[in-house]
PDB file with one MODEL, atoms N, CA, C and O in Angstrom:
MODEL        1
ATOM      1  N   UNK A   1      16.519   2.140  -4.236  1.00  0.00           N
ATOM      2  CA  UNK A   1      15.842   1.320  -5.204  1.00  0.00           C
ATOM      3  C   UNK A   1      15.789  -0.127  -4.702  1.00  0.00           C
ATOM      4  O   UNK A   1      16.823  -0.685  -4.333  1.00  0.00           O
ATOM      5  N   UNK A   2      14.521  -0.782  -4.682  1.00  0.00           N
ATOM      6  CA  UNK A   2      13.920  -1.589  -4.364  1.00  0.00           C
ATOM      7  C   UNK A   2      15.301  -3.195  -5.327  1.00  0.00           C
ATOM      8  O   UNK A   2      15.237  -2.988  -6.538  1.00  0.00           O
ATOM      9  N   UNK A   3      16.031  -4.120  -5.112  1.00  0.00           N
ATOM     10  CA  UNK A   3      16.403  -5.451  -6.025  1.00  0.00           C
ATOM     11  C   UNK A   3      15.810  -6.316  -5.585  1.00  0.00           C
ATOM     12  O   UNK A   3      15.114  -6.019  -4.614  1.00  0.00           O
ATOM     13  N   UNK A   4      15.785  -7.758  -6.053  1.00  0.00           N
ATOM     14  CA  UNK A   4      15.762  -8.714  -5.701  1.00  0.00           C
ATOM     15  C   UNK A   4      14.471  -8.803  -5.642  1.00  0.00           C
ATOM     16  O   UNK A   4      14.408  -9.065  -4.441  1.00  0.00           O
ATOM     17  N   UNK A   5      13.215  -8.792  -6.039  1.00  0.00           N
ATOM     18  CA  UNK A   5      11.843  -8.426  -5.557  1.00  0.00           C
ATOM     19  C   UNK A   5      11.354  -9.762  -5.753  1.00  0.00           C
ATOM     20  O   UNK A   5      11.805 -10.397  -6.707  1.00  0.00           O
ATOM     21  N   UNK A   6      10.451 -10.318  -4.952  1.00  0.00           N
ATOM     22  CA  UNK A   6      10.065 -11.560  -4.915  1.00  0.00           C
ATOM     23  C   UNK A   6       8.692 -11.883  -4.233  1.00  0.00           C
ATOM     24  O   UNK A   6       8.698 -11.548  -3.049  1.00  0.00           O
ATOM     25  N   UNK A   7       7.677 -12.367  -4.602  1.00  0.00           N
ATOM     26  CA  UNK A   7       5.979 -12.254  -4.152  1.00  0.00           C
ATOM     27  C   UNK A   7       5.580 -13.819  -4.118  1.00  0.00           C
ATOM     28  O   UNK A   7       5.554 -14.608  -5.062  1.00  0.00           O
ATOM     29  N   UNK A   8       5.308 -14.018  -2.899  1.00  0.00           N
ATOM     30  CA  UNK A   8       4.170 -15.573  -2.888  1.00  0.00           C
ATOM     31  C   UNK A   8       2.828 -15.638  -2.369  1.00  0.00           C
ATOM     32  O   UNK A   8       2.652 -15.394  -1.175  1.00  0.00           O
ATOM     33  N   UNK A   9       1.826 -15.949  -3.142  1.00  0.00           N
ATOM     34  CA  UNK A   9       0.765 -16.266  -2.495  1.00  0.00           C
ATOM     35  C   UNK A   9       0.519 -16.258  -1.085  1.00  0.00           C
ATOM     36  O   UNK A   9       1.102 -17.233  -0.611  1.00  0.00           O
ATOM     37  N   UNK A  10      -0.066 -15.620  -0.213  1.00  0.00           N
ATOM     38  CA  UNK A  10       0.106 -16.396   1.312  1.00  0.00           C
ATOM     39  C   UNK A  10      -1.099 -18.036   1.462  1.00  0.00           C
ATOM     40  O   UNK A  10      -1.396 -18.921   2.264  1.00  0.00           O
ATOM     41  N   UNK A  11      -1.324 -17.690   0.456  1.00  0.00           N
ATOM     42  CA  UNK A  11      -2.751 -19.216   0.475  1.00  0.00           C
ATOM     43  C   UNK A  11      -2.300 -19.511  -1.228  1.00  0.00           C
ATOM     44  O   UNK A  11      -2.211 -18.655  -2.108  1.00  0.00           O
ATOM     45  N   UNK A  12      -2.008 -21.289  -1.382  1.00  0.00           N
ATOM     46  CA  UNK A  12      -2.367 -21.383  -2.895  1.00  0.00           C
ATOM     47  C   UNK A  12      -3.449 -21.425  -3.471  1.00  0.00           C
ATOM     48  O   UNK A  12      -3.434 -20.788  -4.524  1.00  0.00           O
ATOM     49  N   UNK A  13      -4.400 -21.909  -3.232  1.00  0.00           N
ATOM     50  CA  UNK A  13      -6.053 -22.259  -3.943  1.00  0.00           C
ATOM     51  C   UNK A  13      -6.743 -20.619  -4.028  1.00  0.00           C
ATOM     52  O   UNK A  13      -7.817 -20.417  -4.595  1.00  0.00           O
ATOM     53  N   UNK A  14      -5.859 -19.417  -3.310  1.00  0.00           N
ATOM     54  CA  UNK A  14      -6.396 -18.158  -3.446  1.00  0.00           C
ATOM     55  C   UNK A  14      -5.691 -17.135  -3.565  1.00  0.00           C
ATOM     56  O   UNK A  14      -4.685 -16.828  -2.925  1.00  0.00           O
ATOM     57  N   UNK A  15      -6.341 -16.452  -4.597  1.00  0.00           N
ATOM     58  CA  UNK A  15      -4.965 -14.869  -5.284  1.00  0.00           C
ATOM     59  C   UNK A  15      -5.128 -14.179  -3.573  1.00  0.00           C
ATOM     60  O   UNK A  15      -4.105 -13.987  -2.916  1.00  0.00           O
ATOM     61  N   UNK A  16      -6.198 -13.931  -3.127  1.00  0.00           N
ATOM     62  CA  UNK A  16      -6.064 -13.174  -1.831  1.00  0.00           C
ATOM     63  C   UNK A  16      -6.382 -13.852  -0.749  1.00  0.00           C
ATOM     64  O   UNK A  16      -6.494 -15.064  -0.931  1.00  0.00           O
ATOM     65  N   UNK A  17      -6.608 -13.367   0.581  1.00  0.00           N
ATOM     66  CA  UNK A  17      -5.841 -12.033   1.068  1.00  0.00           C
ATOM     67  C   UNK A  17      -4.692 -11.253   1.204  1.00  0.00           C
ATOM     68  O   UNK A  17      -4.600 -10.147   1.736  1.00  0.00           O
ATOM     69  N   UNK A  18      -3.642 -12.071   0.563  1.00  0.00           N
ATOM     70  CA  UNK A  18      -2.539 -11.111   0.701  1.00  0.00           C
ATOM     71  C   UNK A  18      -0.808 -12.049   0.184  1.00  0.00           C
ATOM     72  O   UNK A  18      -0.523 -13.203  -0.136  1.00  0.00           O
ATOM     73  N   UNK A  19      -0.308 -11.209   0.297  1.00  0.00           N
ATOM     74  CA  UNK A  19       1.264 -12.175  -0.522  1.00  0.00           C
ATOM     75  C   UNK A  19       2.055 -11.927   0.713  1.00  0.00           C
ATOM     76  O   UNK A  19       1.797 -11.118   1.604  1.00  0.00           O
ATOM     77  N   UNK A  20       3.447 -13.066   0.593  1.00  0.00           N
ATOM     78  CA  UNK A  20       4.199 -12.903   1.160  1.00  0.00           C
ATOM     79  C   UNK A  20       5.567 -11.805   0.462  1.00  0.00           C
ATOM     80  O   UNK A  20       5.762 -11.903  -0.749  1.00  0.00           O
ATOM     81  N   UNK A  21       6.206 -11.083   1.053  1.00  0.00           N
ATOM     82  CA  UNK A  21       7.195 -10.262  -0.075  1.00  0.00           C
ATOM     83  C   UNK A  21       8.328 -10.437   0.299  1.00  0.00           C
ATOM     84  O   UNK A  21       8.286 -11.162   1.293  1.00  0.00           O
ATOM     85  N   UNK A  22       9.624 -10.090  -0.027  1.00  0.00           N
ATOM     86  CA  UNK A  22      10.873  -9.933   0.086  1.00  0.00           C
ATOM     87  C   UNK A  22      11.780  -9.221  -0.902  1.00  0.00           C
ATOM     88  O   UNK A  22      11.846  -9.559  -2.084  1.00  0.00           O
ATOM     89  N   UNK A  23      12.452  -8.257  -0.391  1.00  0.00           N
ATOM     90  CA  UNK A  23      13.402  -7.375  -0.896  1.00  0.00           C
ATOM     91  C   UNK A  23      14.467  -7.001  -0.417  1.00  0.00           C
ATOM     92  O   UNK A  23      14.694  -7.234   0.770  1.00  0.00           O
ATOM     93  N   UNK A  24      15.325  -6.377  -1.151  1.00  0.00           N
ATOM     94  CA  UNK A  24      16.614  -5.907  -0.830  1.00  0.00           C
ATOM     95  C   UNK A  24      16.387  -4.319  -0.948  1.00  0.00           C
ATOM     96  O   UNK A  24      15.903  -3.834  -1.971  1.00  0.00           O
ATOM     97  N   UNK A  25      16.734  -3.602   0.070  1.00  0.00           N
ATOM     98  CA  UNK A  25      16.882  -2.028  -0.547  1.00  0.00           C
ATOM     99  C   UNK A  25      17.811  -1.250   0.810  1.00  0.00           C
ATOM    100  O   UNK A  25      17.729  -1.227   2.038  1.00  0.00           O
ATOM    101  N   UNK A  26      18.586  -0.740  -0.107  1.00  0.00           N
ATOM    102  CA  UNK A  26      19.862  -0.449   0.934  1.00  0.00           C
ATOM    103  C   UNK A  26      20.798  -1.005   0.847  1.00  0.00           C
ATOM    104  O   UNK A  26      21.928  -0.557   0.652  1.00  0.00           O
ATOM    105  N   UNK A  27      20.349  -2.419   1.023  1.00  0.00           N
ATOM    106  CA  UNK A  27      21.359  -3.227   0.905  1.00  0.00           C
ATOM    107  C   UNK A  27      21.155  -4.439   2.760  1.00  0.00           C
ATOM    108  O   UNK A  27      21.646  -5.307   3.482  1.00  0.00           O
ATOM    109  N   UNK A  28      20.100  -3.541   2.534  1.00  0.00           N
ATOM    110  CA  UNK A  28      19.368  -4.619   3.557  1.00  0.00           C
ATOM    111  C   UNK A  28      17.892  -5.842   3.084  1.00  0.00           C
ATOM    112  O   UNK A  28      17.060  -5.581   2.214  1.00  0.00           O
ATOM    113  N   UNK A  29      17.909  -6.732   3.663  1.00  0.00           N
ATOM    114  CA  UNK A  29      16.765  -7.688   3.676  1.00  0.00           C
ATOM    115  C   UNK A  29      15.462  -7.428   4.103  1.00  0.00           C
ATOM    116  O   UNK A  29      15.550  -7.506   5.329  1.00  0.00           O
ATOM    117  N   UNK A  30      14.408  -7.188   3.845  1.00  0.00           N
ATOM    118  CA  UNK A  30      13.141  -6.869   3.969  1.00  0.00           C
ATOM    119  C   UNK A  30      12.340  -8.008   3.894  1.00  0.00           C
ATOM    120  O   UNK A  30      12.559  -8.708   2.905  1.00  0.00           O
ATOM    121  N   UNK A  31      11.403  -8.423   4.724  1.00  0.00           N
ATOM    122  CA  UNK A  31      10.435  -9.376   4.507  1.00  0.00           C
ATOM    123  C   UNK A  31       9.144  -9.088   5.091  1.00  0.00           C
ATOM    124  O   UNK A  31       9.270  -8.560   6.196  1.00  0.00           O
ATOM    125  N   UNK A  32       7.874  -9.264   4.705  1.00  0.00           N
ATOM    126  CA  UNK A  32       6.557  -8.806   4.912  1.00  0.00           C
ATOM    127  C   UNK A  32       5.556  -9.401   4.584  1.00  0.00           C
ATOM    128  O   UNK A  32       5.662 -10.320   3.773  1.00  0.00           O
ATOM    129  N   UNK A  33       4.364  -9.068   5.092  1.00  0.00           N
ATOM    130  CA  UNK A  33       2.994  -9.558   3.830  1.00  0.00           C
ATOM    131  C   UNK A  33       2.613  -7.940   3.239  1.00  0.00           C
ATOM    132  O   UNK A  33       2.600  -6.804   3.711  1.00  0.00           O
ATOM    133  N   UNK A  34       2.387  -8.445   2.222  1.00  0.00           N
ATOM    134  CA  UNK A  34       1.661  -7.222   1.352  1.00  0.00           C
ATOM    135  C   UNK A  34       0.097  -7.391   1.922  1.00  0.00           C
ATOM    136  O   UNK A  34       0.025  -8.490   2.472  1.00  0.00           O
ATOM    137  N   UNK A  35      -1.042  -6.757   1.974  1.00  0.00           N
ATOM    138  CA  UNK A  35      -2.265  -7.340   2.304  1.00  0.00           C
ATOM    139  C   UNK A  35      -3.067  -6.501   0.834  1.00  0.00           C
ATOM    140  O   UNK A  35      -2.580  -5.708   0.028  1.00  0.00           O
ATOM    141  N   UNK A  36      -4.428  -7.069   0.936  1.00  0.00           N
ATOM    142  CA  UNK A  36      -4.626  -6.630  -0.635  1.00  0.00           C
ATOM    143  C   UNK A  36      -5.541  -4.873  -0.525  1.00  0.00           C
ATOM    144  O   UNK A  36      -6.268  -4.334  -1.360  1.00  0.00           O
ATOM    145  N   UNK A  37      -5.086  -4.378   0.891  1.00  0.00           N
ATOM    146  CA  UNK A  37      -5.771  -3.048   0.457  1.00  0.00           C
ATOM    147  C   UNK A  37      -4.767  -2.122   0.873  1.00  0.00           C
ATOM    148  O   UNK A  37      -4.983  -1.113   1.544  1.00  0.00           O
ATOM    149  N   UNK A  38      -2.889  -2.778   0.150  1.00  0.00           N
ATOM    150  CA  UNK A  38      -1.326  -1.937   0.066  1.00  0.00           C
ATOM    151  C   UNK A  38      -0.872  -1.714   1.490  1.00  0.00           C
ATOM    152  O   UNK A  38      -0.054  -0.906   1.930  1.00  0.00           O
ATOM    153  N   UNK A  39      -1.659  -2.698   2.148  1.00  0.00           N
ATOM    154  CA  UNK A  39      -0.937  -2.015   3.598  1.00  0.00           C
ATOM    155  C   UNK A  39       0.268  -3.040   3.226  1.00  0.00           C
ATOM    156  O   UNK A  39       0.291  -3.821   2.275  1.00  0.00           O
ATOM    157  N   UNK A  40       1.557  -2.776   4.516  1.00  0.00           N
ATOM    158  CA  UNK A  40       2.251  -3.534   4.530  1.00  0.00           C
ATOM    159  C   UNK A  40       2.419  -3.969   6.023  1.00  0.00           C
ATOM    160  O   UNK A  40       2.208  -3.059   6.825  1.00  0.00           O
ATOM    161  N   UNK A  41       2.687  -4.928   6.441  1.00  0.00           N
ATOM    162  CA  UNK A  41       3.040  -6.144   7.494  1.00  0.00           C
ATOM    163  C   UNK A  41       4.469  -6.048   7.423  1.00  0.00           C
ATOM    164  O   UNK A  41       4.997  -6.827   6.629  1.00  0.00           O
ATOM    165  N   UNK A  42       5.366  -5.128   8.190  1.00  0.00           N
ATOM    166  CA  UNK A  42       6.359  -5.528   7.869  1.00  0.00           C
ATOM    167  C   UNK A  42       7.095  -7.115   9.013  1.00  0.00           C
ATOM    168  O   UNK A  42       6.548  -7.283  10.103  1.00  0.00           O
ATOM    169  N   UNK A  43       7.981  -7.854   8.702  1.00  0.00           N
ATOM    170  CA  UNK A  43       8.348  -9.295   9.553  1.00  0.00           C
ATOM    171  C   UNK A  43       9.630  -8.309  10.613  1.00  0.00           C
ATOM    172  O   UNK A  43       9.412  -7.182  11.058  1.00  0.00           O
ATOM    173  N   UNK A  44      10.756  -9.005  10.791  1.00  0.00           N
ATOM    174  CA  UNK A  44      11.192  -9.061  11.840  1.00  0.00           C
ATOM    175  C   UNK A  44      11.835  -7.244  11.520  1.00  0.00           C
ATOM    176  O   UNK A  44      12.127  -6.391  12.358  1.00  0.00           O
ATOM    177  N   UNK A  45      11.859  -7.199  10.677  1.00  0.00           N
ATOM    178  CA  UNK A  45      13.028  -5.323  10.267  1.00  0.00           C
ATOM    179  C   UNK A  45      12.329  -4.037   9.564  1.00  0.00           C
ATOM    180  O   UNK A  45      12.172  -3.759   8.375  1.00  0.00           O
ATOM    181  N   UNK A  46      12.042  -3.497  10.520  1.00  0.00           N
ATOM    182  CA  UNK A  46      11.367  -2.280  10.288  1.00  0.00           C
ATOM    183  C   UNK A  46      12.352  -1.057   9.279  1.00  0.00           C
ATOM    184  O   UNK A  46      13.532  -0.839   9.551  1.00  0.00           O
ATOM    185  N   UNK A  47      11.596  -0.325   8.070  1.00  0.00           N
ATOM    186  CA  UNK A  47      12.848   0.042   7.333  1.00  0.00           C
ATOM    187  C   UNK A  47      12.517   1.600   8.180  1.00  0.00           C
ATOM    188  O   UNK A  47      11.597   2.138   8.795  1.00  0.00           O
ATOM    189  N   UNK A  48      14.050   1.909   7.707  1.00  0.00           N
ATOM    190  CA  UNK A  48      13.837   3.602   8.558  1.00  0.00           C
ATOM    191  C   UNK A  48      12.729   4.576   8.201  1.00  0.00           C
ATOM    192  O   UNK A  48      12.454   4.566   7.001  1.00  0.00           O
ATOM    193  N   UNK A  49      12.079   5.350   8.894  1.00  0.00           N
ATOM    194  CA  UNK A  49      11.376   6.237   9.055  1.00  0.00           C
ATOM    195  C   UNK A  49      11.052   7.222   7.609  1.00  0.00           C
ATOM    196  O   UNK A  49      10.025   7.598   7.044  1.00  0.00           O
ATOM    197  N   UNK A  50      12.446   7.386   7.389  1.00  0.00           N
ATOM    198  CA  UNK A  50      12.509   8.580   6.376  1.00  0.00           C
ATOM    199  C   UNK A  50      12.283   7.500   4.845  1.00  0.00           C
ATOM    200  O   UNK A  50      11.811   7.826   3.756  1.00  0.00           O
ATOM    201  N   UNK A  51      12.643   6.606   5.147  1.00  0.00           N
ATOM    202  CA  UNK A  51      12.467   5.941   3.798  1.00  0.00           C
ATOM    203  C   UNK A  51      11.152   5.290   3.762  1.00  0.00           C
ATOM    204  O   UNK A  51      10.962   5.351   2.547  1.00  0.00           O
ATOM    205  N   UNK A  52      10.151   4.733   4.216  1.00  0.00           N
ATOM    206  CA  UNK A  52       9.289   4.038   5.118  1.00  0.00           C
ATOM    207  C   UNK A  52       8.097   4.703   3.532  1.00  0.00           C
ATOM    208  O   UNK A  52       7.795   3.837   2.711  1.00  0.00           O
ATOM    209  N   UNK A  53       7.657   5.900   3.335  1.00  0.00           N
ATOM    210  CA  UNK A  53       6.790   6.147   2.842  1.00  0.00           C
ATOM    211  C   UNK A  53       7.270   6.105   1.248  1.00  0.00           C
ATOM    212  O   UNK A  53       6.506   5.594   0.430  1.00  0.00           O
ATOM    213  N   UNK A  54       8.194   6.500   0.941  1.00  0.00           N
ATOM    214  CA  UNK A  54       8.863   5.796  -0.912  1.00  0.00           C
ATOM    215  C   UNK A  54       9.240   4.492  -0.729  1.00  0.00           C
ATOM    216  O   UNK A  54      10.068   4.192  -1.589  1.00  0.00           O
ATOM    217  N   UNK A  55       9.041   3.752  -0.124  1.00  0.00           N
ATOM    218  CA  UNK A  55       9.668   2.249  -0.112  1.00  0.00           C
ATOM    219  C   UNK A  55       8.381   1.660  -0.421  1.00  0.00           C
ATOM    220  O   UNK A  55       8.212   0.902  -1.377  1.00  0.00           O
ATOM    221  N   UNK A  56       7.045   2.176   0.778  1.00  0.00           N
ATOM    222  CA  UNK A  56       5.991   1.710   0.444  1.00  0.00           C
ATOM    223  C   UNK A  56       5.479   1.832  -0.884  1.00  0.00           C
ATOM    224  O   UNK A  56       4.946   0.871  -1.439  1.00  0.00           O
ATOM    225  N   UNK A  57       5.629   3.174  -1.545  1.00  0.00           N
ATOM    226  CA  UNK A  57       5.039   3.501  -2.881  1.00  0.00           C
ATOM    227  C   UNK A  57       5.706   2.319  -3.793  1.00  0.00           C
ATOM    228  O   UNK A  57       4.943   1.543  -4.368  1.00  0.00           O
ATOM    229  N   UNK A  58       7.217   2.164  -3.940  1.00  0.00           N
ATOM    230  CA  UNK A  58       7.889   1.076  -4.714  1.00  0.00           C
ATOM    231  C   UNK A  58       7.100  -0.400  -4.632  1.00  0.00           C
ATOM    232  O   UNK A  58       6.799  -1.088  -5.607  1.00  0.00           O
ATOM    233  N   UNK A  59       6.910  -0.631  -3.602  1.00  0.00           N
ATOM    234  CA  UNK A  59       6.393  -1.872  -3.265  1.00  0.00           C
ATOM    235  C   UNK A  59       5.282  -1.820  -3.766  1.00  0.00           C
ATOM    236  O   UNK A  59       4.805  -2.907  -4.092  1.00  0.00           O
ATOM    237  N   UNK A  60       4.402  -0.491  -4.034  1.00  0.00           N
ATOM    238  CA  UNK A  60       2.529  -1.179  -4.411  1.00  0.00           C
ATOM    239  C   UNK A  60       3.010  -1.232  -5.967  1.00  0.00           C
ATOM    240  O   UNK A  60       2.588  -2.107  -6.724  1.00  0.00           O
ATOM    241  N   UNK A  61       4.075  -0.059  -6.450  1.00  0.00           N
ATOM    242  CA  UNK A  61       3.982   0.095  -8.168  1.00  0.00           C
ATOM    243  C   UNK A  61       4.454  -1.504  -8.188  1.00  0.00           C
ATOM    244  O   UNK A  61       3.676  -2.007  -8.999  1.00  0.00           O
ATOM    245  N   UNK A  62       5.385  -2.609  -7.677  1.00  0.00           N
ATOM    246  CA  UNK A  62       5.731  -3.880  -8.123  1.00  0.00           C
ATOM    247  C   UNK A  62       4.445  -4.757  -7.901  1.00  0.00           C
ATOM    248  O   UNK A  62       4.217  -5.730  -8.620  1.00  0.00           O
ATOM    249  N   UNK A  63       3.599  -4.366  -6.856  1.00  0.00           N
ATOM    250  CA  UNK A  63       2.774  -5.291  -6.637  1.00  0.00           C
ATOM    251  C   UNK A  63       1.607  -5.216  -7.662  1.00  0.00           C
ATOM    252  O   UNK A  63       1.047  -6.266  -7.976  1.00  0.00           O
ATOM    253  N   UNK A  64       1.121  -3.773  -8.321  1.00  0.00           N
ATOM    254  CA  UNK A  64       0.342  -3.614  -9.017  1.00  0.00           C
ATOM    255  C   UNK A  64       0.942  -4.719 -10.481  1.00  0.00           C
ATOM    256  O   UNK A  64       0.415  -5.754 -10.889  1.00  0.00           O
ATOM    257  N   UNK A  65       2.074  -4.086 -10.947  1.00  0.00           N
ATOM    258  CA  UNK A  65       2.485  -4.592 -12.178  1.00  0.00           C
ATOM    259  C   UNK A  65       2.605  -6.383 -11.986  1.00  0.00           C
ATOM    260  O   UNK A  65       2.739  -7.101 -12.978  1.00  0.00           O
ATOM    261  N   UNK A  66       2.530  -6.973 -10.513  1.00  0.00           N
ATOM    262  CA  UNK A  66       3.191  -8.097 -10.432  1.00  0.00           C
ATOM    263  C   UNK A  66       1.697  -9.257 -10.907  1.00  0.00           C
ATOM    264  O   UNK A  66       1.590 -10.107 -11.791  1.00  0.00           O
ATOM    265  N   UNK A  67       0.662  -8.726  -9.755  1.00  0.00           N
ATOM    266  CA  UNK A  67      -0.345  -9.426  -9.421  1.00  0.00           C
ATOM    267  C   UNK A  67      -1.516  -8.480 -10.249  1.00  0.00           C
ATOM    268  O   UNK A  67      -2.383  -9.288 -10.581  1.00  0.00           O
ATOM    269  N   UNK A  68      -1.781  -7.559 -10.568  1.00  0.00           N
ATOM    270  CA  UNK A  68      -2.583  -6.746 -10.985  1.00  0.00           C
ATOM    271  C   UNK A  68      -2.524  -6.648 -12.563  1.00  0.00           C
ATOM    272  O   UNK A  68      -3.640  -6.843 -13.044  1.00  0.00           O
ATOM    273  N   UNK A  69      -1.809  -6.469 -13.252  1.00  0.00           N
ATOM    274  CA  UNK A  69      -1.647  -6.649 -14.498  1.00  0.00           C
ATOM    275  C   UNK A  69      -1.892  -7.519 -15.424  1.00  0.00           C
ATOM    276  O   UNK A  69      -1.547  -7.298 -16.585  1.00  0.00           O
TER     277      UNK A  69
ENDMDL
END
């Protein structure tokens, strides 16, 4: 489960192209851009393999409810 969830604009004067993100899951640090068609950018830490495709799903349901709602 996804804590700590946190979203910034990557441009202020514009909702898109895309946010900056950061999370905790594991108990590790995650940082990325979200881009606005759910891909993800992940930054310096790639999350493992097996988790990689439910981590992504977590991340669009926060991004939908965050920026979309």
């Amino acid at each position: 489960m996804i804590s700590h969830f946190s979203w910034k604009p990557l441009f202020q004067k514009e909702k898109l192209p895309g946010w900056t993100i950061s999370f905790y899951y594991k108990g590790t640090h995650y940082e990325g851009i979200y881009h606005k068609n759910g891909e993800i950018e992940w930054g310096g830490l790639y999350p493992a393999r097996a988790d990689e495709p439910a981590l992504k799903n977590e991340v669009h349901e926060l991004m939908l409810f965050h920026i979309y709602d």
